[in-house]
C-alpha positions, 0 to 999 in steps of 0.5 A, a space after each residue: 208806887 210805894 218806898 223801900 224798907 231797909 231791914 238790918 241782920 238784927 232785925 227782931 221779931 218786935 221790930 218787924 211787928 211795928 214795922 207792920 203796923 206802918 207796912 199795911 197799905 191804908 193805914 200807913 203813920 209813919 211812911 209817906 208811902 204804903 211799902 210794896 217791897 222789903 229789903 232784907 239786910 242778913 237773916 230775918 226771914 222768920 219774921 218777916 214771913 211772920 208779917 207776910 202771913 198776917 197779910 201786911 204784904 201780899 209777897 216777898 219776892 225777889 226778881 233777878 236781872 241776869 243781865 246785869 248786877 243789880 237785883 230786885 225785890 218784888 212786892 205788892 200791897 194786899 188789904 186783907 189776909 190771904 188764905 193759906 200761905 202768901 200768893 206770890 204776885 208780881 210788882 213793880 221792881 226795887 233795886 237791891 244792893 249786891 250784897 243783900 241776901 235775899 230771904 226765901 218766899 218760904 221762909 227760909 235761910 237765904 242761900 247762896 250755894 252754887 249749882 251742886 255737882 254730883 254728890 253722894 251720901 252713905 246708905 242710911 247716913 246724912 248727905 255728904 256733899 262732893 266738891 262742887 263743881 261747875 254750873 254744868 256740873 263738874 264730872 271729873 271726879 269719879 264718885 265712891 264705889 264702896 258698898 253703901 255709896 248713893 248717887 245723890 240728887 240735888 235738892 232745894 229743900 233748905 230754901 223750901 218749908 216742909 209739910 205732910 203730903 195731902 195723901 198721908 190721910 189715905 197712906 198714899 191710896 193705900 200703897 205707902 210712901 218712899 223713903 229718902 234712904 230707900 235706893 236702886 241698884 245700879 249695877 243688877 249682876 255680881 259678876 264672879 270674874 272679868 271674863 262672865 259675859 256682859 262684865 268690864 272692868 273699870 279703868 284702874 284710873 278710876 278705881 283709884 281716884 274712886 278708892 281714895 276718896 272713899 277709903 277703900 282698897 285700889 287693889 280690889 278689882 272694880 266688876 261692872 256691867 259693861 252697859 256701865 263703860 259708856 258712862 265715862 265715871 265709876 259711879 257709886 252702887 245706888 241711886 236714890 228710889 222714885 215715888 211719893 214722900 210723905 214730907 213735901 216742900 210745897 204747898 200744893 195750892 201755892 204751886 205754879 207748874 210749867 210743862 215743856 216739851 223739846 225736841 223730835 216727835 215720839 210716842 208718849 210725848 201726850 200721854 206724859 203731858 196728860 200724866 204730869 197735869 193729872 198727878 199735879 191736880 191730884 195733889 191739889 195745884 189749883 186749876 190755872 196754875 198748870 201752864 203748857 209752854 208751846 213749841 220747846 224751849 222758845 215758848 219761854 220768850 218768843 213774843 209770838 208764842 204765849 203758853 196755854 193753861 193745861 187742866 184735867 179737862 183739856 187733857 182728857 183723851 190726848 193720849 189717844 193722839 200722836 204728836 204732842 198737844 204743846 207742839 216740840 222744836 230744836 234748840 232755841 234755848 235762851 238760858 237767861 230769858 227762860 230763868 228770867 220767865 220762870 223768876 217772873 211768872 212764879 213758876 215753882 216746877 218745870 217738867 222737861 219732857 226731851 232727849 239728851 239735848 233736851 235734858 241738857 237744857 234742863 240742866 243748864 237752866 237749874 244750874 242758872 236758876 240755883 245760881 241766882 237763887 232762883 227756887 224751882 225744882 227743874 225735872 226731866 223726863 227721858 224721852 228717846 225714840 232711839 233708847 240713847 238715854 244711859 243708865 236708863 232700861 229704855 225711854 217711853 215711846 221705844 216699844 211702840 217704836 219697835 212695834 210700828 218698826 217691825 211691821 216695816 220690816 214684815 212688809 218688806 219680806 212679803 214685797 222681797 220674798 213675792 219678787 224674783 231676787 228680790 230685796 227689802 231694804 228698810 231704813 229706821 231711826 237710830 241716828 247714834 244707836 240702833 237700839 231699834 233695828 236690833 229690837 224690831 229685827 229680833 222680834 220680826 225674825 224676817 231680817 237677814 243683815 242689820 247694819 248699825 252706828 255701833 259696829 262698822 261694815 264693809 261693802 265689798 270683798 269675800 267678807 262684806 256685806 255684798 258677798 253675804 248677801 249673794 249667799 242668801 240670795 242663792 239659798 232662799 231666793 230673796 232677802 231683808 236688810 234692816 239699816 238705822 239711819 247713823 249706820 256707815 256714816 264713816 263709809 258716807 264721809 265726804 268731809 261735810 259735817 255740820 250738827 243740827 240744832 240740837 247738837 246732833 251730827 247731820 247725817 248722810 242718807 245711808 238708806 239710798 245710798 245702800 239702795 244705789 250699791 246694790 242696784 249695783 251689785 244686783 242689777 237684776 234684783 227687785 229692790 223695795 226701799 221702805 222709810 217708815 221713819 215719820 210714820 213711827 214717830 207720829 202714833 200713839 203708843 201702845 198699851 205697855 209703853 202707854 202706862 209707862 208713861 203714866 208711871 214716869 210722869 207720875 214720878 216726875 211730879 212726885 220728886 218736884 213735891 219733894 224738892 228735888 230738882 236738876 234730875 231726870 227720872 227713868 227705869 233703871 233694872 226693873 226700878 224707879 229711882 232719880 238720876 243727877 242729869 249730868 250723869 246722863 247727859 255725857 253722851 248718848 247710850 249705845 249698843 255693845 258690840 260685844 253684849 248680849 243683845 247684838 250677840 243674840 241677833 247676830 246668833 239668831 240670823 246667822 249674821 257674820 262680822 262684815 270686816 
């Protein structure tokens, strides 16, 4: 094909203008060869995107084989000026030396920053960077609790070229802009003492480390929600507010998208899919640039599975469906082979619609990605049938949830309360939190015990479950156990173990097991086992859960226009705002024994601790 021009740190402006006299593809003098690829020696960018504009070549791009050292620059040859700015287009591969910068597609500086870890700024002040930590984002150093401290988000913008956003002509619809200094209370409750209900107190190893990095007294006690402790980090009072900014960092015509779904089933997984492509031709992605990977994180480089092309049209109405259009799995993430095909297809966002597990690979494939400097805004949505997601109100698809739960739990009051002695026992999701027994028993009022992976429980003796059960059953002639599936788990253990594909620990089936013990303890009982588990996954959501999902998606692409990357996008206290991924990854969110919402309960349905 073509030969390489070598470009020097002084490259100026007159040299790279001469060079396209030579560079253009049918009128070369001076090369043997049109130029398809531009090795860029230090700095130059400005001018050799000067040339890329005037259409000398088509792209400057680069490629970089994970595999190895080496990297490459790709180009191609175009005979005419492109409209707007340069298309990127794939080439034949020319090898760069390792200590060559590579200048951005858009014309920025090279950059060579690691993957950022958390950071943090002062309200209405610069960044200011933390010490980067590693790939997987370095959490040990617990961030500043001062007053004016912002859980920060890492961007690309120095790689990236500002432009107005296409909406400054109707002032966003109307509705106005988010500023970059706006923010999001993380903690919603001033506590007046450690001894209010729902309050902790961070550890004092954490204030302290917190303290002297920001400058402030150890010696002031640091009130927090007590939701906030499973965090593992004292974090700063404000996150970084959602929406649409009236500067973005891509143009909207040049973008190319790609939408992964991973993970189990849950409501809203196509109403998110539908709002992220719908948001996205909106701000003006041509049509054909919207890729859908199928079938998770394999989609990216299983040869048998090729993405499909989403628009408007073909999502039109799959809100109305269950399941997802783009098809889901576990695991299956190969980091290098994704960042490759995200580098090779051009892909400048990624939306990743999944868990914690899902969120995890997100994570890992910006960190890759801003390693190998690699300019894609890597964007997550919590999706969590079972709520686990920290920091976050709740995750689009759990009020469905919790509606379809609680008709379960009503079908297994009339089965228990039409039967002599009879017992409805229901099994629902919740493999690490029982976010969704607890909500769909309060709501149902018909559940007598609920049982839940946060809060141990015996079976026999005057206080376990099987004594409390006998009162009921004296009293009212009947009654309803609501259990979520990660419940008892230490009562199960034989040992066994194991984790599933995503990570998860396999769990022992709790719900026939509670069905055996208490044919046992009840033997003249009539017992109605119900497990809607499969059912509540597969149905469309409701209307409230439905424009929720409109709203994160809706973020999700906005924060993609604004550079961001390497975060996830949730409701925190009633707002919108961005949240670093690592924050949210650490472990999965779980129910407090000692918070309000299991206090209500257990006040509400008389449930004692069975200890």
């Amino acid at each position: 094909g073509g030969v390489g021009v070598w470009l020097p740190l002084s490259t100026s402006h007159h040299a790279v203008d001469a060079l396209s006299a030579t560079a253009h593809p049918r009128s070369s003098t001076l090369l043997a060869a049109p130029v398809r690829t531009l090795h860029v020696d230090g700095s130059c960018s400005r001018a050799v995107a000067a040339v890329l504009r005037r259409g000398r070549l088509s792209l400057l791009r680069r490629c970089v084989d994970l595999g190895s050292e080496t990297m490459h620059v790709r180009g191609a040859p175009c005979g005419h000026a492109p409209t707007g700015a340069p298309r990127r287009v794939m080439g034949p591969p020319a090898k760069l030396c390792s200590n060559v910068a590579v200048a951005s597609v858009h014309g920025g500086a090279p950059c060579s920053r690691r993957a950022p870890g958390l950071r943090f700024r002062t309200r209405g002040s610069a960044k200011v960077r933390a010490p980067d930590g590693d790939l997987e984002g370095d959490m040990a150093l617990p961030l500043p609790t001062g007053d004016d401290s912002v859980l920060e988000v890492p961007d690309i913008r120095p790689r990236l070229v500002a432009q107005p956003s296409p909406f400054v002509a109707h002032n966003n619809f109307g509705g106005g802009f988010v500023s970059d200094l706006d923010c999001v209370a993380l903690n919603s409750i001033k506590f007046a003492s450690p001894d209010s209900a729902g309050c902790s107190l961070a550890t004092q190893d954490c204030v302290v480390a917190s303290s002297a990095l920001h400058g402030i007294s150890p010696s002031t006690p640091n009130l927090i929600e007590a939701s906030m402790e499973q965090v593992g980090m004292s974090l700063p009072p404000w996150a970084v507010r959602a929406g649409a900014r009236k500067q973005i960092y891509f143009d909207p015509q040049q973008v190319t998208a790609a939408i992964v779904t991973c993970g189990g089933l849950c409501p809203g997984l196509n109403d998110v899919v539908a709002g992220i492509v719908n948001k996205l031709t909106t701000y003006g992605v041509q049509e054909g640039n919207i890729l859908g990977i199928r079938y998770g994180f394999r989609g990216f480089y299983d040869p048998n599975i090729k993405p499909i092309v989403l628009t408007a049209e073909n999502v039109d109405g799959v809100q109305l469906e269950g399941g997802t259009i783009l098809g889901t799995s576990r695991g299956g993430a190969n980091i290098k082979e994704i960042v490759k095909r995200i580098d090779m297809w051009g892909i400048d966002m990624l939306f990743v619609v999944g868990g914690n597990g899902g969120n995890a690979g997100a994570n890992a494939i910006n960190a890759m990605c801003q390693q190998h400097e690699v300019s894609c805004c890597v964007v997550g949505v919590p999706k969590s049938i079972d709520n686990d997601i920290l920091l976050i109100d709740k995750c689009f698809g759990f009020d469905t949830a919790v509606e379809e739960s609680q008709r379960a739990l009503l079908a297994a009051k009339v089965e228990a309360s039409s039967a002599r002695r009879g017992i409805g026992l229901v099994k629902l999701m919740g493999r690490q939190s029982g976010f969704i027994a607890v909500q769909a028993s309060m709501a149902s009022g018909v559940v007598d015990a609920v049982l839940i992976p946060e809060v141990s429980f015996k079976l026999n003796g005057p206080t376990g479950l099987m004594a409390y059960l006998d009162e009921v059953m004296h009293k009212k002639g009947h009654c309803v156990v609501c259990v979520a599936e990660g419940a008892g788990q230490d009562v199960l253990d034989d040992g066994s173990g194991g984790k599933d594909a995503s990570g998860n620990p396999i769990l022992k089936d709790i719900g026939m097991y509670l069905r055996s013990e208490l044919k046992k303890s009840f033997p003249d009982a009539d017992i109605k086992y119900i497990d809607p588990t499969y059912m509540i996954r597969a149905i469309p959501t409701t209307s409230g859960d439905r424009i929720y999902c409109k709203i994160l998606a809706h973020n999700a692409v906005h924060a993609a226009f604004g550079g961001y990357t390497g975060l996830t996008v949730g409701l925190v206290n009633t707002h919108y705002c961005y949240l670093p991924i690592p924050v949210i990854i650490q472990a999965p969110r779980r129910v407090d024994p000692r918070g309000k919402a299991w206090n209500r309960l257990r006040a509400t349905i008389g449930q004692p601790n069975f200890e």
